[in-house]
N, C-alpha and C positions, 0 to 999 in steps of 0.2 A: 237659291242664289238671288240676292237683292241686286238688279241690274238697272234702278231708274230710271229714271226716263230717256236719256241719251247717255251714250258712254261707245267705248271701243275696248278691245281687248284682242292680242295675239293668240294664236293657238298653234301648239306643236304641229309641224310636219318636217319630214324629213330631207326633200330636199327644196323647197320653198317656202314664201312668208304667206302665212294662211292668219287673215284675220275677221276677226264680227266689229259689225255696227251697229249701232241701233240708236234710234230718236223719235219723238213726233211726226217729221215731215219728211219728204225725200231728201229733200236741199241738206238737213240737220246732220241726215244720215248719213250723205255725203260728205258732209265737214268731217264728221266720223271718222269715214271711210280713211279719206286721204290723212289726217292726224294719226289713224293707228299705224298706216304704210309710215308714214313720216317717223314714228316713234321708232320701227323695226331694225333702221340706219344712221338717225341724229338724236343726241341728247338736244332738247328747243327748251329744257325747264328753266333755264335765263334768259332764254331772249325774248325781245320784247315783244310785243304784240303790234302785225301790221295792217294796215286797213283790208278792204277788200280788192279783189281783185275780181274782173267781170270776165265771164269765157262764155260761147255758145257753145250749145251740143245740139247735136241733128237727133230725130228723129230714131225711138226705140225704144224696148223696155227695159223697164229700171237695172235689169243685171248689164244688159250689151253697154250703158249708159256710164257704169260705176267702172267698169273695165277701162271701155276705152277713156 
């Protein structure tokens, strides 16, 4: 499987949305993360592109991080 360098992808489960991420850096993998959830409930393939948006996160590692 050719998976470059960042990307996402869904993967079957039976009764929840189960998905991978992967990039370079954590942040990347994050963008990942929440665009693959993003993908699982909205078609975004016309909408436009919006700036950023800024959030804190406390303290934890990378999985407690991605969750919550």
């Amino acid at each position: 499987m050719s998976e470059g360098r960042r990307g996402h992808r869904t993967r079957p489960h039976t009764a929840d949305v189960r998905i991978e991420a992967w990039a370079p850096t954590a942040a990347a993998c994050y963008e990942e993360a929440v665009g693959a959830l993003v993908a699982g409930f909205a078609d975004v393939s016309d909408a436009p592109a919006g700036g950023p948006h800024r959030f804190a996160v406390g303290p934890g590692s990378p999985e407690r991080l991605l969750v919550g």
